[in-house]
C-alpha positions as CSV (number, residue, x, y, z in Angstrom):
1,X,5.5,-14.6,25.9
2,X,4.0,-12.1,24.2
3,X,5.3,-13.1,20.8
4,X,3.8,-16.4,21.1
5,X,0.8,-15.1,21.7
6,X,0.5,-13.0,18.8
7,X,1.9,-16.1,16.7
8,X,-1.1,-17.8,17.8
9,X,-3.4,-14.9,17.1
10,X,-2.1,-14.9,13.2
11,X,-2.5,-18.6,12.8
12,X,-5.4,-18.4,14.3
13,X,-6.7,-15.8,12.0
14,X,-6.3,-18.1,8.5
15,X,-9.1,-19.2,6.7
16,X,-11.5,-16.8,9.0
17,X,-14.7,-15.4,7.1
18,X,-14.0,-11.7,9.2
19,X,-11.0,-9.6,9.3
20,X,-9.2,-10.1,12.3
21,X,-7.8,-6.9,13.8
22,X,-4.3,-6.3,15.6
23,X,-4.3,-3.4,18.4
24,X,-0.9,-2.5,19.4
25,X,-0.5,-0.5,23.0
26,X,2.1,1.9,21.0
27,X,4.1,2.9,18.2
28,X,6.9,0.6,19.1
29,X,4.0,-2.4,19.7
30,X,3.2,-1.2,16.1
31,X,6.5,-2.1,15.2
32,X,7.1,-5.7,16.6
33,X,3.7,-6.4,15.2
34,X,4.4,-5.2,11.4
35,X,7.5,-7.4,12.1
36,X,6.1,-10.8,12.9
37,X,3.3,-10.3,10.4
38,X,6.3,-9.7,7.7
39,X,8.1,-13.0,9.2
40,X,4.8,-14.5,8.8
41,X,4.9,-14.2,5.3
42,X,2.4,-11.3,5.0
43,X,2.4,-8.2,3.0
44,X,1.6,-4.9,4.6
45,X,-0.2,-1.8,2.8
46,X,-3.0,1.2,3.7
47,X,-3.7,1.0,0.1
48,X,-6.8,-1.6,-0.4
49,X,-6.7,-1.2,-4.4
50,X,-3.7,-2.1,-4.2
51,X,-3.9,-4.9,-2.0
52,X,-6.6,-5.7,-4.3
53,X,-5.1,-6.6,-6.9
54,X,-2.3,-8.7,-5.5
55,X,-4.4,-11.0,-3.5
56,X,-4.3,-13.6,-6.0
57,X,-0.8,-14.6,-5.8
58,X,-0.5,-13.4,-2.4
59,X,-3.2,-14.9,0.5
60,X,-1.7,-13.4,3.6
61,X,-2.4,-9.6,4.1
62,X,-2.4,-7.5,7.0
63,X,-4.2,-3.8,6.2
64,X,-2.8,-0.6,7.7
65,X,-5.6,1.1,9.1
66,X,-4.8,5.5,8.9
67,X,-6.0,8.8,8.5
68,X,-6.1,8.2,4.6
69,X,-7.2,4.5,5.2
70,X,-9.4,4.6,7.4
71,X,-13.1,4.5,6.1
72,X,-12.4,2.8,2.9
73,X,-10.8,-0.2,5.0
74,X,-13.8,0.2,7.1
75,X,-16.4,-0.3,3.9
76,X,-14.1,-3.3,3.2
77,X,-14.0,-4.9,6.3
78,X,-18.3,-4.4,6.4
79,X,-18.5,-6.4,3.0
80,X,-15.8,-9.2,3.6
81,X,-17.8,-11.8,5.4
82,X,-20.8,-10.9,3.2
83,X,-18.5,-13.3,0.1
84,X,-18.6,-10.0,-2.0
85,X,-16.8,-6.6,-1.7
86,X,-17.4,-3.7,-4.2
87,X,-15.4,-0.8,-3.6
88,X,-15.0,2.4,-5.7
89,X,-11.4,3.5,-5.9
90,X,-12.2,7.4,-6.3
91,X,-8.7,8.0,-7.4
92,X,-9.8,5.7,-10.9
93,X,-13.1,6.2,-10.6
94,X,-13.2,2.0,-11.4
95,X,-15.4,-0.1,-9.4
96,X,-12.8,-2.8,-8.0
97,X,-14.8,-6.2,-7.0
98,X,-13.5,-8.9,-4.5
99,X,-14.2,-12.7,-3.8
100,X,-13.1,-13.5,-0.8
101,X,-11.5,-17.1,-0.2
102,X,-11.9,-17.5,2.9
103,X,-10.3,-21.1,3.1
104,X,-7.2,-19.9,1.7
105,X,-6.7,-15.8,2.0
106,X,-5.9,-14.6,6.3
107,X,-6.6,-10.4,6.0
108,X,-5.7,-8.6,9.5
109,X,-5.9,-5.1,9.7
110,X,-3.3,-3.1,12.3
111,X,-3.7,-0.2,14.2
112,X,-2.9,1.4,17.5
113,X,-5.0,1.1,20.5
114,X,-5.0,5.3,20.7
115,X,-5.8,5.6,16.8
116,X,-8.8,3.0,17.6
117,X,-10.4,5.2,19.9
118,X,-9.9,8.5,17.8
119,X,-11.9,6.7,14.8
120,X,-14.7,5.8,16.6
121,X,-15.6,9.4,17.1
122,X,-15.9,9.5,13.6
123,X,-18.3,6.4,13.5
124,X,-15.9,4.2,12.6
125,X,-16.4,1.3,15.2
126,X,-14.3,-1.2,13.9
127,X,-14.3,-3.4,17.2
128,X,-18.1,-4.7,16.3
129,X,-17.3,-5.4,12.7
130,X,-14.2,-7.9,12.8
131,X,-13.9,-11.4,13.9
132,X,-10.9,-12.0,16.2
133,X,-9.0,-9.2,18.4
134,X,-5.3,-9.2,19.4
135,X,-4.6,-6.1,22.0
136,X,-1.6,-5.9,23.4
């Protein structure tokens, strides 16, 4: 049952003009979730730069949100429905810019429940800033 659900939540996500955000109850939640999103035909990474530069030939993307993830995913996720996302990848010092396409690319960012509320401490709310929600 709860497969199907989370089925539905991906499908649902395409073509969205928000992220859509995955909460899994726990690490083994985390798990099944990275699973069916791979099954799915997405690709997985913390690394936005990276992800980046692949989202031309690849329009399904889930985004790992961590402790070395966390705020830059956040600055993304505030400038994805705006149709333009700027982001300086302090690593290169190069200013990376994004289109979205919102008919064709379906971003999901994935995270525990427990990580969720230890971000938001740190002003990180992403709960009022994406579009749909899947908690487990």
């Amino acid at each position: 049952m709860e497969s199907k659900k989370f089925h539905q939540f991906i499908k649902d996500s395409q073509g969205q003009k928000e992220l859509s955000l995955a909460l899994a109850k726990s690490d083994e939640e985390f798990i099944k979730f990275h699973a069916f999103l791979t099954e799915g035909g997405y690709i997985g990474s913390d690394d936005i730069y990276t992800v980046l530069s692949h989202l031309e030939r690849h329009k399904k993307v889930y985004l790992v949100i961590n402790n070395t993830s966390a705020k830059v995913l956040y600055d993304f996720a505030t400038q994805y429905p705006t149709g333009q996302v700027n982001l300086l990848n302090p690593k290169t010092m190069e200013n990376k810019s994004f289109t979205p396409d919102y008919k064709n690319h379906s971003l999901i960012l994935l995270t525990t429940s427990e990580y969720l509320k230890h971000i938001v401490k740190h002003d990180l709310d992403f709960i009022n800033i994406v579009g749909m929600v899947y908690k487990s």
